[in-house]
LOTI-787700 format. One line per field, with one value per residue (C-alpha): x, y, z. Coordinates in Angstrom, 2 decimals, padded with zeros to 5 digits. Layout:
! LOTI-787700
c1 = [X; ...]
c2 = [Y; ...]
c3 = [Z; ...]
//
This chain:
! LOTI-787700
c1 = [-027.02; -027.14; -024.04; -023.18; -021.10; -019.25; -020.32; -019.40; -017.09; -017.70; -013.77; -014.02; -017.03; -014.44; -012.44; -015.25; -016.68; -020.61; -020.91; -019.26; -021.29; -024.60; -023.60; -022.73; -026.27; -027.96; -026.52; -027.31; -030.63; -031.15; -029.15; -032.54; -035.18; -033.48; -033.05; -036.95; -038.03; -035.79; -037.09; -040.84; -040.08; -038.40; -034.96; -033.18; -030.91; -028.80; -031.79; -029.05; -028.05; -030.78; -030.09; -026.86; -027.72; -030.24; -027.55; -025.51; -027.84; -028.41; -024.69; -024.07; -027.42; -025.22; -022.31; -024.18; -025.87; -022.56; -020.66; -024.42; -024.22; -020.74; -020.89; -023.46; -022.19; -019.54; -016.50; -017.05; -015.29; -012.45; -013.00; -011.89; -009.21; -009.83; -007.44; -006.22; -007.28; -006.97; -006.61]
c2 = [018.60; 021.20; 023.65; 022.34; 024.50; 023.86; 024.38; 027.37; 026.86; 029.51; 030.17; 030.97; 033.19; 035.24; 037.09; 038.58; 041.87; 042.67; 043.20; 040.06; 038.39; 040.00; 038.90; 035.44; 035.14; 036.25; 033.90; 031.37; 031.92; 031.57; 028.36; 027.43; 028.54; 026.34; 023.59; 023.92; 023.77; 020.89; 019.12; 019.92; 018.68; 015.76; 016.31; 016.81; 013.73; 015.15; 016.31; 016.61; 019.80; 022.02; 021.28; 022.08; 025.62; 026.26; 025.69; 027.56; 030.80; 030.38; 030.69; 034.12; 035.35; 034.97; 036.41; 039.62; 040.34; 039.38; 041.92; 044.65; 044.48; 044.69; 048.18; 049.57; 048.63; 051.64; 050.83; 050.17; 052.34; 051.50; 050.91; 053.30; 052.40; 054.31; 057.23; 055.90; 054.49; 057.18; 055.06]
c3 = [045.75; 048.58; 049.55; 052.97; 055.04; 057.82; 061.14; 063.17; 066.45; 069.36; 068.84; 065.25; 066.42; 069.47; 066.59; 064.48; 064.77; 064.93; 061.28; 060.34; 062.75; 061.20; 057.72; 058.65; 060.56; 057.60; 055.35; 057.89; 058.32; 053.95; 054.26; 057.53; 054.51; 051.78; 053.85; 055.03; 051.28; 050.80; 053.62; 052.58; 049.03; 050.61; 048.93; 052.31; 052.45; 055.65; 058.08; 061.41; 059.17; 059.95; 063.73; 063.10; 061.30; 064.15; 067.09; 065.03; 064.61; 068.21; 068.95; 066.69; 068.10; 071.31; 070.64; 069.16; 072.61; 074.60; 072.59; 072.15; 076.39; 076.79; 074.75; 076.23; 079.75; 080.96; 082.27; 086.25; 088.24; 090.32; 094.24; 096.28; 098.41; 102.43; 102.26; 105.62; 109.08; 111.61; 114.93]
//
């Protein structure tokens, strides 16, 4: 019987860094080409699981470019504030 795993919240997704992120959506993506096979060789019994896995890449491919774009984005500056109104 397959290894089911339990699907990934966007909350438990906030707290982890890039490269925790990267490994997760790697091991994600294996647990997509098993389930494929399975499905092909009809052994699949739960087939709402690869949705699940492919919603679930989606939302780590998501949080990767959220926290890639906040990185590369400098910090905007400040506004200036008039020194002062001469009447």
């Amino acid at each position: 019987m397959a290894k089911e795993k339990k699907a990934t919240t966007a909350e438990d997704l906030k707290g982890k860094s890039p490269d925790e992120l990267k490994t997760l959506l790697i091991d994600l993506r294996k647990q997509q080409m098993n389930m494929r096979f399975q499905r092909a060789g009809g052994a699949l019994e739960n087939t709402s699981m690869m949705r699940k896995v492919r919603r679930t890449i989606a939302r780590v491919k998501t949080f990767l470019n959220q926290q890639a774009s906040a990185a590369d984005k400098p910090a905007a500056p400040k506004a200036k504030k008039s020194a002062s109104k001469a009447a």
